[in-house]
SELUM-265890 format. One record per residue (C-alpha): residue number from 1; x, y, z; residue in three letters. Coordinates in steps of 0.2 Angstrom, whole numbers, padded with zeros to 4 digits, always signed. Each point is the difference from the previous one (the first is absolute). Layout:
<rs>
 pos     x     y     z code
 NUM     X     Y     Z  ala
...
</rs>
This chain:
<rs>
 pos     x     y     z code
   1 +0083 +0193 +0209  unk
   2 -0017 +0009 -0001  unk
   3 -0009 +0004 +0014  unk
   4 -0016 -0007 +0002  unk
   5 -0014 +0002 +0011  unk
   6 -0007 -0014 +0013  unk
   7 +0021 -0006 +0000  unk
   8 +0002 +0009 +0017  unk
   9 -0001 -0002 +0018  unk
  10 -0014 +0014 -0001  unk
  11 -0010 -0006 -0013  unk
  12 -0019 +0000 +0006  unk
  13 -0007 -0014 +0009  unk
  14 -0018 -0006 -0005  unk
  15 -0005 +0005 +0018  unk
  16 +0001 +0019 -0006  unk
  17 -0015 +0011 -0003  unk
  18 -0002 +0006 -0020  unk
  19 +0005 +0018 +0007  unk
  20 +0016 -0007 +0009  unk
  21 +0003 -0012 -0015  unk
  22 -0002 +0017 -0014  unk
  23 +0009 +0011 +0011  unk
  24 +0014 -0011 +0004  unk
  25 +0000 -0003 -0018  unk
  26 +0004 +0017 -0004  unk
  27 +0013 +0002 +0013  unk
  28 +0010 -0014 -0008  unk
  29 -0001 +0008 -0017  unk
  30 +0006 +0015 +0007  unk
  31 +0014 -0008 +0009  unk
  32 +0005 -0010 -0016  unk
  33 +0000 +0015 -0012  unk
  34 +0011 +0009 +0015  unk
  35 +0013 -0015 +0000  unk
  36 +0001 +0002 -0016  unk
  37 +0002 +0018 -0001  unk
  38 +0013 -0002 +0010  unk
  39 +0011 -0013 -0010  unk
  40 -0002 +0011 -0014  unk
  41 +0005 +0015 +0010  unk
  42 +0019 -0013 +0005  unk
  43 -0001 -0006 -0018  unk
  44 +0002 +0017 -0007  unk
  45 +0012 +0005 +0013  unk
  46 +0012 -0015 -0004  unk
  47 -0002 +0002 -0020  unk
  48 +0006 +0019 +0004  unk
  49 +0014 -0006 +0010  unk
  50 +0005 -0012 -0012  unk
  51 -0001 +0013 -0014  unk
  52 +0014 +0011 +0010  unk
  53 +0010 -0013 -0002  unk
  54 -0001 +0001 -0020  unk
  55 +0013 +0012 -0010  unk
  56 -0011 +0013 -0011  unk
  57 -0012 -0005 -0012  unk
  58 +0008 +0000 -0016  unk
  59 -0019 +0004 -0008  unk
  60 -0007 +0015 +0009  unk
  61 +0011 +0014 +0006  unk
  62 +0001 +0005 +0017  unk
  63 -0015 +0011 +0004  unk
  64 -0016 +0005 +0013  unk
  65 -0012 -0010 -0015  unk
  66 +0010 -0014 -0001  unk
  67 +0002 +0000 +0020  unk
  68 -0020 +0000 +0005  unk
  69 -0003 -0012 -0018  unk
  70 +0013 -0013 +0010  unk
  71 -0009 +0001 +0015  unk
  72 -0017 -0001 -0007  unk
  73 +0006 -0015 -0012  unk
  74 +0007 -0007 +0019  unk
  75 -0018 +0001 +0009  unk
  76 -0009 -0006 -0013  unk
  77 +0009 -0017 -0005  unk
  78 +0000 -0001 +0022  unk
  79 -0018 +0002 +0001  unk
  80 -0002 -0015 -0014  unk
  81 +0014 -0010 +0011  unk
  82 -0009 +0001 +0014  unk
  83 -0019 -0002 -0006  unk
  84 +0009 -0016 -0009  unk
  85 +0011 -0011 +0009  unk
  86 +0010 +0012 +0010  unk
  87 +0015 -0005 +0008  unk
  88 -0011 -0006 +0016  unk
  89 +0000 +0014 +0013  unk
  90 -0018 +0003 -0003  unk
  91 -0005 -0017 +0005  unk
  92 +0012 +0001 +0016  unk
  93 -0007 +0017 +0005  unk
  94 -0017 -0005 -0001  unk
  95 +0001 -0017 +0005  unk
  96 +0010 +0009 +0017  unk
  97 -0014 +0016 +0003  unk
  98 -0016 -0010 -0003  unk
  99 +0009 -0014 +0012  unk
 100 -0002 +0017 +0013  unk
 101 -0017 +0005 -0005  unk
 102 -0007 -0018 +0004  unk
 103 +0010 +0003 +0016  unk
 104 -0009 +0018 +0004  unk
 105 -0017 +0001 +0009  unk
 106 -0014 +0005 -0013  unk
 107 -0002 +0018 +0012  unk
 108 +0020 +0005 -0004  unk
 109 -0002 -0005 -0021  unk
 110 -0011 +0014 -0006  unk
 111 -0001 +0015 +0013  unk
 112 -0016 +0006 -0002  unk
 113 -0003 +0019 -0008  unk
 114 -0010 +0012 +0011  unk
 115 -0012 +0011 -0010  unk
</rs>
């Protein structure tokens, strides 16, 4: 299931200013790339574990290269899992935080940066 925008409790209501609307816009992109970020980050985690479980691979000795080639094979088809389909933890997590960023005051969302 993909994540969309405007499919959450904390999509923007027609009451909000253009600069509320853009910025809590933005906020949401964030928060979708991080959710998914993070189901990349399990996927990989679980395609390793499940490659433990494997005897050796009868094709590439046992070596450094091989090791770091596994792992970078590993994070890239888990990125494209999870900027697909994804197994749905992305959704969840995002559909749970930005549940709690409607619930936050506007003055605890983004402290502000003293210069």
């Amino acid at each position: 299931m993909k994540i969309t925008p405007g499919s959450h409790p904390s999509a923007p209501v027609s009451g909000a200013t253009p600069a509320e609307s853009s910025a809590k816009a933005a906020t949401d992109r964030k928060l979708q790339e991080t959710c998914r970020e993070f189901e990349a980050i399990f996927l990989q985690t679980m395609l390793k574990g499940m490659r433990a479980t494997l005897p050796g691979d009868a094709l590439m000795e046992d070596s450094l290269s091989s090791d770091i080639y596994t792992d970078l094979r590993d994070l890239q088809v888990a990125r494209s899992m999870a900027q697909n389909e994804g197994i749905g933890i992305a959704e969840a997590l995002y559909r749970q935080l930005s549940a709690i960023e409607e619930r936050q005051p506007a003055s605890d969302a983004a402290p502000e940066k003293k210069e």
